[in-house]
C-alpha positions in Angstrom: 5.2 -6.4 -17.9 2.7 -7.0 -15.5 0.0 -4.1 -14.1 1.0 -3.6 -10.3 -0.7 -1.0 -7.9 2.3 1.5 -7.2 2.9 4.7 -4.9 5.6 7.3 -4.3 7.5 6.5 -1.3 9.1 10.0 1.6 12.5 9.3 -1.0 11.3 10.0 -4.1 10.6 6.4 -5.9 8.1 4.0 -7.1 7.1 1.4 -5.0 4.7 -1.4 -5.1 1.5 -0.7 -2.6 1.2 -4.9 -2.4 5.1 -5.0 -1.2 4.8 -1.8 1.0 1.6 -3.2 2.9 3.0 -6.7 3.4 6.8 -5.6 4.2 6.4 -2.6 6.1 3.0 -2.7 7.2 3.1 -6.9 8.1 -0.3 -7.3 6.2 -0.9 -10.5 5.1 -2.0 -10.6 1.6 -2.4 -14.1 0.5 -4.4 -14.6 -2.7 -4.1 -11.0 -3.7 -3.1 -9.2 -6.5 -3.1 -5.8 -6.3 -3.1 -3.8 -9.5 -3.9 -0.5 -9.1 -4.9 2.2 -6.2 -7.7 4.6 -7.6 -7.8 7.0 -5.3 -6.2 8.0 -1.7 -7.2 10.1 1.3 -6.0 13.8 2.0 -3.8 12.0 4.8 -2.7 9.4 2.9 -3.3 6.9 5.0 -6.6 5.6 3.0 -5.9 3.4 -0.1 -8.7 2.1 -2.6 -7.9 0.4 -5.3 -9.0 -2.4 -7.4 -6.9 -6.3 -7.7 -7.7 -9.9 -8.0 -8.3 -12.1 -5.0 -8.0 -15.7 -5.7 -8.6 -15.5 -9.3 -11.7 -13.0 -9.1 -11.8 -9.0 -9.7 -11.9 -7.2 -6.2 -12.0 -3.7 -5.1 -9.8 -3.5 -1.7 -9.4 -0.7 0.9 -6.2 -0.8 3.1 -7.0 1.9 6.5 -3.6 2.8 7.7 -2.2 3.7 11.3 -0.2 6.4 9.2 0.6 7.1 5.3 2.8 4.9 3.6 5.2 7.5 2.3 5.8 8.9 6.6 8.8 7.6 8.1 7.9 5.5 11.0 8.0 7.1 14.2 11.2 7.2 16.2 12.0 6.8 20.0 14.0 9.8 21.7 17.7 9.0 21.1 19.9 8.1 23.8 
């Protein structure tokens, strides 16, 4: 099995950070790899972690509009 970066999502399960930030987030990730988060902000909305960009060992720091495990913000219903 291969090492992934992972984080709890608002319903309870495991989800991959690399997946999160490019699906819900629209990051573009190309050449990455990410393998594991070391550490993340009170807020949560500061990830570090360490992967492997094109081939090469790489710390990376995502900075967030909001933490990945809110639910986005919703518009009054109608």
């Amino acid at each position: 099995m291969e090492s992934q970066a992972t984080i709890w999502d608002g319903n309870g399960a495991v989800r991959s950070i690399q997946s999160v930030l490019t699906n819900d987030c629209k990051l573009n990730l190309t050449g990455w790899k990410l393998l594991e988060a070391v550490k993340v902000s009170a807020d949560g909305a500061t990830i570090i972690g360490n992967g492997e960009h094109n081939g090469h060992m790489e710390a990376w720091v995502a900075h967030l509009d909001r933490p990945v495990n809110a639910p986005a913000a919703k518009g009054p219903s109608k």
